[in-house]
C-alpha positions as CSV (number, residue, x, y, z in Angstrom):
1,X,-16.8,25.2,42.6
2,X,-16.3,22.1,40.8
3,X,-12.9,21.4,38.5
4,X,-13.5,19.4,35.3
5,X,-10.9,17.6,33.6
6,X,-10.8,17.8,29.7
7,X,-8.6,16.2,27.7
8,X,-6.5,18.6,27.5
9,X,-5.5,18.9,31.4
10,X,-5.1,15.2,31.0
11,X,-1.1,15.0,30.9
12,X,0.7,11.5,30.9
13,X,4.5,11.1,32.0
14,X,7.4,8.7,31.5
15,X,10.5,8.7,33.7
16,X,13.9,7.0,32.8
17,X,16.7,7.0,35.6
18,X,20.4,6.3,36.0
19,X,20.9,6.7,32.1
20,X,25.1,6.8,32.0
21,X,25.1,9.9,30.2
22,X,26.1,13.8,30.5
23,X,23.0,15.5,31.0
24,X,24.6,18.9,28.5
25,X,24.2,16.0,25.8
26,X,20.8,14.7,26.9
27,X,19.9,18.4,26.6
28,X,20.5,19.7,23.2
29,X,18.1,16.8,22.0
30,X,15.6,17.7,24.5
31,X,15.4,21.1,23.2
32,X,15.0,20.4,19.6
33,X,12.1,17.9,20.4
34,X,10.1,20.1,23.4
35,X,6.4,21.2,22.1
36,X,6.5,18.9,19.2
37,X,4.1,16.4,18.5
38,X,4.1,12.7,19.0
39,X,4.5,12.0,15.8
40,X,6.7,14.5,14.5
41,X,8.8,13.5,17.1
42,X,9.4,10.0,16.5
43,X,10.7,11.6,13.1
44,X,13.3,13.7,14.6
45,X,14.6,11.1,17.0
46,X,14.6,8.2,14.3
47,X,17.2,10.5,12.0
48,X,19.4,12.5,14.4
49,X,22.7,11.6,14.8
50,X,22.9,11.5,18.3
51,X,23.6,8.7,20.9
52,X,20.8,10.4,23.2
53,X,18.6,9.9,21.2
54,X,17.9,6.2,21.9
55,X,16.7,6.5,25.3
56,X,14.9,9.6,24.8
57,X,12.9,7.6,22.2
58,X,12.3,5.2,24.7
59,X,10.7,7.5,27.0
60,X,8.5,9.6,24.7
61,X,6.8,6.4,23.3
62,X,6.4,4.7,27.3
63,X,4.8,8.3,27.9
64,X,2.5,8.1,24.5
65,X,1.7,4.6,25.8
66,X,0.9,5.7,29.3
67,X,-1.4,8.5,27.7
68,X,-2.9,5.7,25.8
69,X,-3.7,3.4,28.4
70,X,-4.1,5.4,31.4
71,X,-6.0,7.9,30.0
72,X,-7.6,7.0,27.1
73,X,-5.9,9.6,24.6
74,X,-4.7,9.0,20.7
75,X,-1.4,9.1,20.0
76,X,-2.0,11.2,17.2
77,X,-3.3,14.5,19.5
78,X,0.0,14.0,21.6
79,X,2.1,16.7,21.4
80,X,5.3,17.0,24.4
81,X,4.1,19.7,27.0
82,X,7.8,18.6,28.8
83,X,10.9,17.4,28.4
84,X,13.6,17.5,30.8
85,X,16.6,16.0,32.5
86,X,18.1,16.8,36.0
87,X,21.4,15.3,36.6
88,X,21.7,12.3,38.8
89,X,24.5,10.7,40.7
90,X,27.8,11.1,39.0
91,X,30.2,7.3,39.2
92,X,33.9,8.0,40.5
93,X,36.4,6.1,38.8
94,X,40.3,6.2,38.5
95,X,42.4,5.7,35.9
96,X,46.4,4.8,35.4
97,X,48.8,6.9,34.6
98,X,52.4,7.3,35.0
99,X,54.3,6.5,38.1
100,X,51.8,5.0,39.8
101,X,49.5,7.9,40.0
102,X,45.8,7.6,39.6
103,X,43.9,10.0,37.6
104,X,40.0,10.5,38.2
105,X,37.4,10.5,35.6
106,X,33.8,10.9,36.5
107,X,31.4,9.3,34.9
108,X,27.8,11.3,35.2
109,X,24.3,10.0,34.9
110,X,20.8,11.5,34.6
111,X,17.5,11.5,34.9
112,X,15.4,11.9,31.7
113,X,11.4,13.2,32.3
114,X,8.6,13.4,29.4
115,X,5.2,15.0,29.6
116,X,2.5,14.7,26.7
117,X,-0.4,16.2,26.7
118,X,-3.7,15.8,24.0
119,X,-3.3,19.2,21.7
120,X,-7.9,18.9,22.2
């Protein structure tokens, strides 16, 4: 039995790690942009108010681009078959406070992962 791979198997992926940010925040953009397409995306991210939205934008167009030159798709049949974060490691800092006592504040990071498939 022989597999063949249409285009719409074809899915094209885009990693950015270490981004200093909670991944609860990264989330609630994630979820309003998952099963969108390409360019209705770019929309959303462009106008919402969020500061996640910067680096998500970054990785959906290095995955659009990585569909594009990888596998030979238009960007106008993308549409995001994923989009999700997993925590990564979180930075332990201390703070001053009174008497000479250190508070600590933790400063978490994540991983952010986009998939885009062609919708053909």
């Amino acid at each position: 039995m022989t597999l063949q791979k249409t285009h719409s198997d074809l899915e094209a992926k885009a990693f950015l790690r270490y981004v200093p940010m909670s991944p609860f925040k990264v989330r609630r953009v994630l979820d309003q942009i998952r099963g969108r397409s390409y360019e209705e995306v770019l929309m959303i991210l462009q106008f919402m108010p969020y500061r996640a939205c910067e680096p998500i934008l970054e990785v959906v167009k290095s995955a659009a681009a990585n569909a594009k030159h990888n596998l030979g798709l238009n960007k106008s049949t993308l549409f995001i078959s994923e989009a999700r974060v997993d925590q990564g490691p979180v930075m332990k800092r201390f703070r001053p406070r009174a008497q000479g006592r250190g508070f600590p504040i933790k400063k978490p990071t994540c991983h952010i992962i986009i998939a885009v498939k062609s919708k053909l």
